[in-house]
N, C-alpha and C positions, 0 to 999 in steps of 0.2 A: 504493500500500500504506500509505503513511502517511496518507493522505486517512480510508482504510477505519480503520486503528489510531486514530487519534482520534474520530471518529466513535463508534465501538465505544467508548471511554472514556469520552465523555459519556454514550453511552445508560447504559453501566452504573453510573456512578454517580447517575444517577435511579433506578438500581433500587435502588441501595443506599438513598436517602434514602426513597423510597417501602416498602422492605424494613419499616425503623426505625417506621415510622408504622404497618402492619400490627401490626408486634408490638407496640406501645403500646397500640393500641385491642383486641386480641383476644388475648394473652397472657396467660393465670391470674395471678392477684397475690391477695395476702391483703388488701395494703393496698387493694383495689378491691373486695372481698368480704366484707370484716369494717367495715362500717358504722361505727368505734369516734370520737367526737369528737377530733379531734388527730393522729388515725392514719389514719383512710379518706382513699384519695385517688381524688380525680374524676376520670373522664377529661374532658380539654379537648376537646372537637369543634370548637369555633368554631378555636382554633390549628391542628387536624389539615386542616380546610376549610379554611383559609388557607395550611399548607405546601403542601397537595393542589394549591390550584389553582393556586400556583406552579412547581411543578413538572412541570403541564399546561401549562401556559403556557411553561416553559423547552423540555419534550419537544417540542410541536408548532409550536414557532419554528427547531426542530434540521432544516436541510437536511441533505438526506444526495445525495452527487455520482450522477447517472447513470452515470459510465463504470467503476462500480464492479463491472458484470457482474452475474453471481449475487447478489454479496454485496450490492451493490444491494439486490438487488431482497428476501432472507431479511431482512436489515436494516431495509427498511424496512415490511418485511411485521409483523414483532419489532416494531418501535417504535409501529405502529402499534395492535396487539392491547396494548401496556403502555401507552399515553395513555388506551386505553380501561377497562381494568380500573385506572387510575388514577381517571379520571372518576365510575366504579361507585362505586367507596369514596367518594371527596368526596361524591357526594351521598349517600350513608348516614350519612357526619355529619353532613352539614345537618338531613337527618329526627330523628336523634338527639340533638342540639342543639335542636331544636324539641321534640321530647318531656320534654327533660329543664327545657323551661321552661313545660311545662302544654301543649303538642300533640299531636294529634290521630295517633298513630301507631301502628294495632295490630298487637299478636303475630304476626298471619297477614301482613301486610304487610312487617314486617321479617324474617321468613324467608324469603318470596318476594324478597328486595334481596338477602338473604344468598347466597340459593341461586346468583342472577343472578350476583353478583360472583363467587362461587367457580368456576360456568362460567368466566367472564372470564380470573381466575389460571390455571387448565388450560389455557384457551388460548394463553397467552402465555409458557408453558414448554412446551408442545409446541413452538412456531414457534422457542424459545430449544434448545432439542435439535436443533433441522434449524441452527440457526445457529451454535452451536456446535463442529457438523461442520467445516461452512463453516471457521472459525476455526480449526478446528484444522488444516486441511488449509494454512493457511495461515504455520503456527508460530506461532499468535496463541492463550492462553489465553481459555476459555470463560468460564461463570458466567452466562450466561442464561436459564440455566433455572432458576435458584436461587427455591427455595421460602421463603415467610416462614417460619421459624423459632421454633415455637411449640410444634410436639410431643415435643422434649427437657424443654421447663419443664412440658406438659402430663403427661409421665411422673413427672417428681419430683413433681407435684402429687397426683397419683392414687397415691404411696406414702405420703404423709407425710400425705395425710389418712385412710387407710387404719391408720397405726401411730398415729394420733389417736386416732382411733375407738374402736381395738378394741386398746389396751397391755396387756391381759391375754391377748391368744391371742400377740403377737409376742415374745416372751419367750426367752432364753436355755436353752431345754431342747431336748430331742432334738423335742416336738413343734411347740413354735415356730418352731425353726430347717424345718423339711418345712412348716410352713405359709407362711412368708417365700418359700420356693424356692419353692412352690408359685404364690405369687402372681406372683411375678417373671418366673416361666415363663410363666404365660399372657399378663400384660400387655406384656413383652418378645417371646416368642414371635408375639404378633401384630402386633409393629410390626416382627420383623424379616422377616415375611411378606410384609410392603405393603412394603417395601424393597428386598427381593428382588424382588416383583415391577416392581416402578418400573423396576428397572434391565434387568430384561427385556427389558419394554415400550421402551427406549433402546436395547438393542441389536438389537432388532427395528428399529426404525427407523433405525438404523444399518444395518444391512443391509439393510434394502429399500431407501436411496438408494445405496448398494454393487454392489447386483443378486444380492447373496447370496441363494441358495437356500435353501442346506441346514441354516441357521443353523449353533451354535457348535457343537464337537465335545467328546465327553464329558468329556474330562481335562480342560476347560475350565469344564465344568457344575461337575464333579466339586469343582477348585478354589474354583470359587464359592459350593459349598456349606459347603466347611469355612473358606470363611473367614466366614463366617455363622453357622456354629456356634459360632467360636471368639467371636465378638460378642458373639454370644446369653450363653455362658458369664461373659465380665466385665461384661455387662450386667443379668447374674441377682445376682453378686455384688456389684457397687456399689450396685444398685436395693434388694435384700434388707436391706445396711445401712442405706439413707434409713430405712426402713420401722423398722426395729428401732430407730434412733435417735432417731427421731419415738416410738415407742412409749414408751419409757424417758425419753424427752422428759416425757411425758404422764404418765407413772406417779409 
């Protein structure tokens, strides 16, 4: 068991340092989008290919014991899908690091990598849910399925340029304030949709390695709807202010 808890400690903190380099190259920033001399900043690709392949290199140096049963075998299943979609991104900086010094890398080429790699990450958080279990069955915390961390900073982006935009409709009056909710509601409403369904999709798979049939029971459903609702609600209200205060920002 302690073979298996260390083990499990190193893989996850390559996820963490591989997490951190995700959100650096594909995280909205202004200072990455506002071209201003003094103030835009680059992304490094040549350092991101150099952390990458160290951590390719740390990952698939990582033995992991046979007599570890299952866990074995999820574990090394896990590790094996995050060297790869480790690998995917490294070479996507390279390409991007050559483009960005006069190479030959087009639009339709870099969506096709893009698309590839984000396969990659799905996969390596499904196998992170089935192992998960594993771990938890085990009184061992999870965190393998952990997604990069982009779509909180991608929400406050899509408010504040929003109350940029447009600081005369976000305004402090009775029709301001129903156009802020409005907006809140839809762009919160739809992530707390993909959310909801994410964790579905987890407890389905939870239950088909359970043998569960029948899935969850309604006072079950029922609670995980209002605690979704209640989300959705401080999430209309924190969001509605970015917006208003970007606006008034602007004004």
């Amino acid at each position: 068991m302690n073979d298996l808890s260390n083990r499990t400690s190193q893989v996850h903190a390559i996820l963490q340092e591989y997490i951190g380099i995700h959100d650096q190259i594909f995280k909205p920033s202004f200072r990455k989008s506002t071209r201003i001399p003094g103030f835009f900043k680059a992304i490094n690709f040549d350092k991101h290919f150099e952390d990458l392949g160290s951590l390719s290199k740390e990952l698939g140096e990582l033995s992991i014991a046979d007599d570890l049963g299952d866990q074995h075998a999820v574990l090394t299943e896990y590790a094996t899908a995050l060297l790869h979609t480790i690998d995917e991104l490294r070479a996507l900086c390279k390409k991007l690091s050559l483009r960005s010094q006069g190479g030959d890398y087009s639009m339709e080429e870099y969506k096709n990598d893009v698309a590839s790699y984000q396969e990659s990450v799905a996969r390596y958080r499904e196998i992170g849910s089935k192992l998960n279990l594993h771990l938890s069955k085990n009184k061992m915390m999870g965190g393998m399925a952990k997604r990069p961390k982009s779509r909180m900073l991608i929400s406050h982006f899509v408010h504040i340029i929003a109350g940029l935009l447009f600081p005369n409709v976000f305004v402090w009056t009775g029709d301001g304030i129903w156009a802020v909710v409005l907006l809140s509601i839809i762009t919160q409403g739809i992530d707390r949709i993909r959310i909801y369904r994410h964790y579905q999709h987890e407890f389905e798979l939870i239950d088909r390695i359970h043998g569960i049939k029948q899935g969850r029971d309604v006072c079950f459903e029922m609670d995980t709807l209002f605690r979704h609702a209640q989300a959705l609600i401080f999430k209309v209200i924190w969001y509605g202010s970015v917006t208003m205060v970007a606006a008034r920002f602007r004004r």
